[in-house]
C-alpha positions as a printed Julia matrix, in Angstrom:
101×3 Matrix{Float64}:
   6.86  -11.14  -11.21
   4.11   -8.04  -11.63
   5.09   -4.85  -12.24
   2.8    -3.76   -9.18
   1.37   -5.76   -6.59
  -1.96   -4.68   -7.76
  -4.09   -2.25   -9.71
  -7.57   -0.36   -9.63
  -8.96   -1.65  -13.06
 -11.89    0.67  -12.97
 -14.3     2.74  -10.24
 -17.69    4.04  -10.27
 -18.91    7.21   -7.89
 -22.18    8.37   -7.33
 -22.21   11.53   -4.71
 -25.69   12.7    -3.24
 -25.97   16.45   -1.78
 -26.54   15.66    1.95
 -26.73   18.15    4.94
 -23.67   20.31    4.38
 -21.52   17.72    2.54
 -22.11   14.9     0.24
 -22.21   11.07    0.27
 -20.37    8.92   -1.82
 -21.0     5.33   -2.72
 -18.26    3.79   -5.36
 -17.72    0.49   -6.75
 -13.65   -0.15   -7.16
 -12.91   -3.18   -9.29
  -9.24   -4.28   -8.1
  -6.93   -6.85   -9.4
  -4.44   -8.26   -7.09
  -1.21   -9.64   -9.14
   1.19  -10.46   -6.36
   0.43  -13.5    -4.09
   0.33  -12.89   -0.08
  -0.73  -10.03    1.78
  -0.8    -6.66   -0.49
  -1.64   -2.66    0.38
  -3.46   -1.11   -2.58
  -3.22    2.18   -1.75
  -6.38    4.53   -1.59
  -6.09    8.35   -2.06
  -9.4     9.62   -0.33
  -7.6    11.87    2.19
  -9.52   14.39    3.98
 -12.72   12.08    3.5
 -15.07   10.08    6.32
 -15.1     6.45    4.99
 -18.57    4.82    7.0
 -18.24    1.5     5.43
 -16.18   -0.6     3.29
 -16.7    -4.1     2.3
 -15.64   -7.09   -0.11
 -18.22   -9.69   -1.06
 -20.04   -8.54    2.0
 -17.53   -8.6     4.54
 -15.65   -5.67    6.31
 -12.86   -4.81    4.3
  -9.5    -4.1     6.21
  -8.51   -0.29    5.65
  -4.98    1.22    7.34
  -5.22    5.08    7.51
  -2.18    6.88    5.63
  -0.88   10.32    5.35
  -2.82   10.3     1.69
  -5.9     8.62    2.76
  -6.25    4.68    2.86
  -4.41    1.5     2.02
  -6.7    -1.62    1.77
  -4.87   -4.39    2.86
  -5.58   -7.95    0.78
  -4.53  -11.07    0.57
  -3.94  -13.26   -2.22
  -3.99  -12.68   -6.13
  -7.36  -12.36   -8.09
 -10.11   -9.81   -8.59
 -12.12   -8.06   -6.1
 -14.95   -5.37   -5.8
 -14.47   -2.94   -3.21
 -18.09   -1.18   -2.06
 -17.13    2.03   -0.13
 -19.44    4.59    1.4
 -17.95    8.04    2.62
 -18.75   11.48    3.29
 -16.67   14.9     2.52
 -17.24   18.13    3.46
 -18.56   20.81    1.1
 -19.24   24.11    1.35
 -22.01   26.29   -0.2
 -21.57   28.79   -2.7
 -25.08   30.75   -3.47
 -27.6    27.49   -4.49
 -24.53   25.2    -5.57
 -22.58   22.73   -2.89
 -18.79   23.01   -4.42
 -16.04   19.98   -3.38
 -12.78   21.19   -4.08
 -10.66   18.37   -4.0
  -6.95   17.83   -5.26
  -5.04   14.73   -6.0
């Protein structure tokens, strides 16, 4: 048996400066030990997720008090493509994100 049903083995973030808040678009490589239906949980609370996909198909997302659980099925690797939005407010010239974990 796995220690966890499954892990985020890496993730990748680029955020563009967009109106007043910013875009995201990250790249989550997952790894899915446990066979049957998993929730890898997703702490992006407080964000605006506008797509979210695996391999090109709608990826199935459950909102939490802490953000997002993805719900998979079935062990193996996966990429998870997300796009979302936060919130930012300006200070002087510079768009600050406070955002705790």
């Amino acid at each position: 048996r796995a220690p966890v049903p499954a892990a985020v083995r890496s993730a990748v973030y680029q955020g563009v400066a967009d109106g007043d808040g910013i875009r995201f678009t990250a790249q989550l490589e997952l790894e899915v030990l446990s066979p049957g239906w998993q929730r890898v949980p997703l702490h992006f609370g407080g964000v605006g997720i506008e797509q979210a996909s695996i391999g090109g198909q709608p990826a199935l997302l459950v909102p939490t008090e802490k953000g997002y659980d993805l719900l998979l099925e079935g062990a193996g690797a996966r990429r998870l493509d997300l796009v979302f939005r936060v919130g930012a407010p300006l200070s002087g010239d510079t768009h600050v994100h406070n955002r705790r974990r």
